[in-house]
C-alpha positions as CSV (number, residue, x, y, z in Angstrom):
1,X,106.1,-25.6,22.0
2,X,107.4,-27.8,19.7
3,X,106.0,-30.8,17.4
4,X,108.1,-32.5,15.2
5,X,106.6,-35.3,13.0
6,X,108.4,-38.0,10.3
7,X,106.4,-39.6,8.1
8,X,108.1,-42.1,5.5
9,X,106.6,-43.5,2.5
10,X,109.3,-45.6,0.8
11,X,113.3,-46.2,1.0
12,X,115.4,-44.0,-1.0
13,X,116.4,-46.8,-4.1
14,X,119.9,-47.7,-4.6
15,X,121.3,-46.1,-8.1
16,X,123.6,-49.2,-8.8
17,X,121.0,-51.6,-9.0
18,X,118.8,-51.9,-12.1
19,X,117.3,-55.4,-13.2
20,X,118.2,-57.0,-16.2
21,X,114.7,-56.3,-17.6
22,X,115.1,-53.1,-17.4
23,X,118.8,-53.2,-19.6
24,X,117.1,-55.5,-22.0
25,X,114.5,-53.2,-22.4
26,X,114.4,-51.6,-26.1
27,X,110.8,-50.5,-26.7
28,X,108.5,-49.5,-23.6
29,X,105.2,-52.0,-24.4
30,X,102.5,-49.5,-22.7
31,X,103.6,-46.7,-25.6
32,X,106.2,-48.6,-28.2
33,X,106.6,-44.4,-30.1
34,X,108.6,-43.3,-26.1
35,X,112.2,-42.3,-26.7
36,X,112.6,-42.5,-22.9
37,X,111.0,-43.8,-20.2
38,X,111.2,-43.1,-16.4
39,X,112.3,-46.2,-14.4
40,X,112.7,-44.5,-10.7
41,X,110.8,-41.4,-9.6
42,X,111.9,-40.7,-6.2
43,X,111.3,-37.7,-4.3
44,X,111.9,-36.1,-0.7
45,X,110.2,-32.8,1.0
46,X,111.9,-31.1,4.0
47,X,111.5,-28.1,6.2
48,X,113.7,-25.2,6.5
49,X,114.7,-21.9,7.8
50,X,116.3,-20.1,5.1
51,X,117.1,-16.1,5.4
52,X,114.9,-16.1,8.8
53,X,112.0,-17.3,6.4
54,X,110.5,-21.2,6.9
55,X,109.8,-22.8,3.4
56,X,109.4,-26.3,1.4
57,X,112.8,-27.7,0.3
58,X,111.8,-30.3,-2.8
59,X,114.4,-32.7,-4.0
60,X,113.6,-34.9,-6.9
61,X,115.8,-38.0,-8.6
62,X,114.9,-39.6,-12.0
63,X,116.6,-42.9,-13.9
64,X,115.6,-42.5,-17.0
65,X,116.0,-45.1,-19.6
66,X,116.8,-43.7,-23.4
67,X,114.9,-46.3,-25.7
68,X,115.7,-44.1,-29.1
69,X,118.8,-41.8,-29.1
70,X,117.8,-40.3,-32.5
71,X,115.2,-38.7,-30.1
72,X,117.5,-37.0,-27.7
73,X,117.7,-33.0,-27.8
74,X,119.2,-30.5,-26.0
75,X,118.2,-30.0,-22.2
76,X,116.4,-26.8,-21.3
């Protein structure tokens, strides 16, 4: 037997678009010390079969908006 389910939450954003706001924006008013804030948090879960085992495949996608460059380090 098989079941196969879909469940959606949300469309997957288009990266091109981002309001004007958002460009315009130069301090983040909910914490005016951020260096960064996080304008789309999108993530997507599937199943898989990988080497004969099933498992969890988790793909996440940020736009991130730098407010201060000074800020900006290395990446880990």
């Amino acid at each position: 037997m098989l079941i196969c389910i879909v469940l959606q939450a949300q469309d997957f954003p288009y990266w091109g678009e981002v309001s004007d706001e958002d460009l315009q924006m130069t301090i983040y008013e909910n914490d005016t010390s951020a260096a960064a804030v996080i304008l789309v948090n999108y993530g997507k879960t599937r199943f898989d079969i990988y080497k004969n085992t099933p498992c969890f495949i988790y793909d996440f996608h940020f736009q991130i908006k730098i407010l201060k460059k000074r800020h900006l380090t290395k990446p880990m």
